[in-house]
C-alpha positions in Angstrom: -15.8 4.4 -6.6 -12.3 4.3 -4.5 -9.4 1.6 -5.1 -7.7 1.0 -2.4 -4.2 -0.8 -3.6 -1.5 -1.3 -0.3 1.7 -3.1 -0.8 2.5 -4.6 2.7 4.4 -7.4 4.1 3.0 -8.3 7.5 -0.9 -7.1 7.4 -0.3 -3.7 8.9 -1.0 -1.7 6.1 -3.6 -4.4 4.8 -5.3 -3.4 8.4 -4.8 0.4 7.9 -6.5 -0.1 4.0 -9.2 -1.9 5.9 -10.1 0.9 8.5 -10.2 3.0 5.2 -12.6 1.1 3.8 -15.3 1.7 6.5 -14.8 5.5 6.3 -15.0 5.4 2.7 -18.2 4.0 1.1 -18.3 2.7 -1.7 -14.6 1.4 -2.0 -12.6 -1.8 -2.8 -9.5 -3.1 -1.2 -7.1 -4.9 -3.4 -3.0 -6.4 -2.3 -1.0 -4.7 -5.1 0.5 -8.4 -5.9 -2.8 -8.2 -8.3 -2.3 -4.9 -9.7 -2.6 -6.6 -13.1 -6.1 -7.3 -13.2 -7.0 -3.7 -12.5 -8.9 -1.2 -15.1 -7.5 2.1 -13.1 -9.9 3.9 -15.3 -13.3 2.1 -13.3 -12.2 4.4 -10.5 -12.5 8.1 -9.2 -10.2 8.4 -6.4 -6.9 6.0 -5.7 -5.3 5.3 -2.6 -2.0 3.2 -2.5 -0.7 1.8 0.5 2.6 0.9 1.4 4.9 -0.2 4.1 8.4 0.7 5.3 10.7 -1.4 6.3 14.9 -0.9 6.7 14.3 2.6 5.9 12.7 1.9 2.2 9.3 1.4 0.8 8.0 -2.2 0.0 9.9 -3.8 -3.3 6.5 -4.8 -5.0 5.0 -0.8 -5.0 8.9 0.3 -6.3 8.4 -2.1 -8.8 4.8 -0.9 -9.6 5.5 2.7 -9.3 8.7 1.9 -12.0 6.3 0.3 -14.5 3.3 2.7 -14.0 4.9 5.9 -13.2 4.2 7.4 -17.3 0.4 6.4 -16.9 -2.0 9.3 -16.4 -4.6 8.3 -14.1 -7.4 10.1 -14.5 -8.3 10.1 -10.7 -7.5 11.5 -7.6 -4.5 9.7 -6.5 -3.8 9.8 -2.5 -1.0 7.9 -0.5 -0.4 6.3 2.7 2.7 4.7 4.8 2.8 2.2 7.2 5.6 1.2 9.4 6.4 -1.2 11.7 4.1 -2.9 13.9 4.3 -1.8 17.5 4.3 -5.4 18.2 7.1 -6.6 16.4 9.1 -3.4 16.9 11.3 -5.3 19.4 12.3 -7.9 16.5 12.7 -5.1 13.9 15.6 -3.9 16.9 17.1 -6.9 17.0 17.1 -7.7 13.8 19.3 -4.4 13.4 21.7 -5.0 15.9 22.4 -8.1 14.6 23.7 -7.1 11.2 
């Protein structure tokens, strides 16, 4: 069974954990806020998610990552990265400009 865990902000890398799920049979998506409730063990393959955004990866996976970086999963671990949304790009601009 795969675990898919993303850590996003504005449900692009939810979306990009969902298209994963319909190549991947078999597979769960959970949002990494419930990371808690997880036996890592239950699973064969791991895929985290996260987003980018001002040039760093999302606070909640850095925190996860800092508090689960010593445990030795026993599965295959895989990543992905989202950034911004085309859509929103234009805020993400202005946003910059303006600071």
């Amino acid at each position: 069974m795969t675990l898919i865990l993303y850590f996003g902000h504005f449900g692009t890398t939810k979306k990009v954990a969902e298209i994963l799920k319909g190549y991947l049979p078999d597979s769960v998506c959970i949002d990494g806020s419930n990371y808690k409730k997880i036996n890592f063990n239950d699973y064969n393959q791991i895929i985290f998610g996260s987003n980018i955004r001002d040039s760093k990866l999302n606070k909640r996976f850095l925190k996860f990552y800092k508090k689960n970086k010593k445990f030795n999963y026993v599965a295959e671990t895989y990543a992905y990265i989202c950034s911004a949304d085309e859509n929103k790009a234009n805020e993400y601009i202005k946003k910059k400009k303006n600071t």
